[in-house]
C-alpha positions, 0 to 999 in steps of 0.5 A, spaced: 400 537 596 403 536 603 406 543 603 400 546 601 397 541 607 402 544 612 401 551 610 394 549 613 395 546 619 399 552 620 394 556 620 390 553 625 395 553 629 395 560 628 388 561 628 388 558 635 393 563 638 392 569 642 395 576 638 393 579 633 389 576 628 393 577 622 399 582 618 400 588 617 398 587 610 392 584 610 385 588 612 381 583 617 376 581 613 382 580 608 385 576 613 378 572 616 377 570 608 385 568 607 385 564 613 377 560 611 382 559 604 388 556 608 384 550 611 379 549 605 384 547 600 391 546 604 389 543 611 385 538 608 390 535 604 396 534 607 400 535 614 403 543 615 411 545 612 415 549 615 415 556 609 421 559 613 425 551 611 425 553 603 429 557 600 425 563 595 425 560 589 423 552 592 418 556 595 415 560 589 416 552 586 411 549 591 406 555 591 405 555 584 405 546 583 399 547 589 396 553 586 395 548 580 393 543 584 388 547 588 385 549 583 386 557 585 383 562 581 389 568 581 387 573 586 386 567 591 393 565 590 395 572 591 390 572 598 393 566 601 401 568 598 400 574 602 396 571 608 402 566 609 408 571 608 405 576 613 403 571 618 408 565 618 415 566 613 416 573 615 416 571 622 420 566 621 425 569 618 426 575 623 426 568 628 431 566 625 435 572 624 435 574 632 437 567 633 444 568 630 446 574 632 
């Protein structure tokens, strides 16, 4: 429940930058109604978890336990899956990779 509270905090945090409103994958409206998704059923549970400190499997892990708990229906947990891959761990990920050249 705190991953998924974290993924959330995140969002608002995101939600609450400058810059484009969401990723490239994601039409606006798509992005709007993941965002809405992101804080009703994560950032009212627990603090936000950084998705970039996971490894692929830990992360598909924690996805599934707190799709479970949230009680997503399957396109949601596939509109929020998205949402967080292109706003937050994909990020990340190139952060981190420019970092170590």
């Amino acid at each position: 429940m705190r991953l998924l509270f974290s993924l959330c905090l995140l969002g608002l945090v995101v939600a609450g930058c400058t810059g484009p409103a969401g990723g490239p994958d994601l039409p606006g409206d798509e992005t709007t109604a993941a965002r809405k998704l992101y804080v009703a059923k994560c950032a009212k549970c627990h603090k936000f978890y950084d998705p970039a400190k996971y490894s692929d499997p830990e992360w598909q892990m924690w996805m599934t336990k707190m799709t479970k708990k949230a009680k997503l229906k399957p396109e949601q947990q596939e509109m929020l899956s998205r949402y967080i891959e292109d706003n937050f761990r994909s990020s990340a990920r190139t952060n981190d990779a420019a970092g170590k050249q």
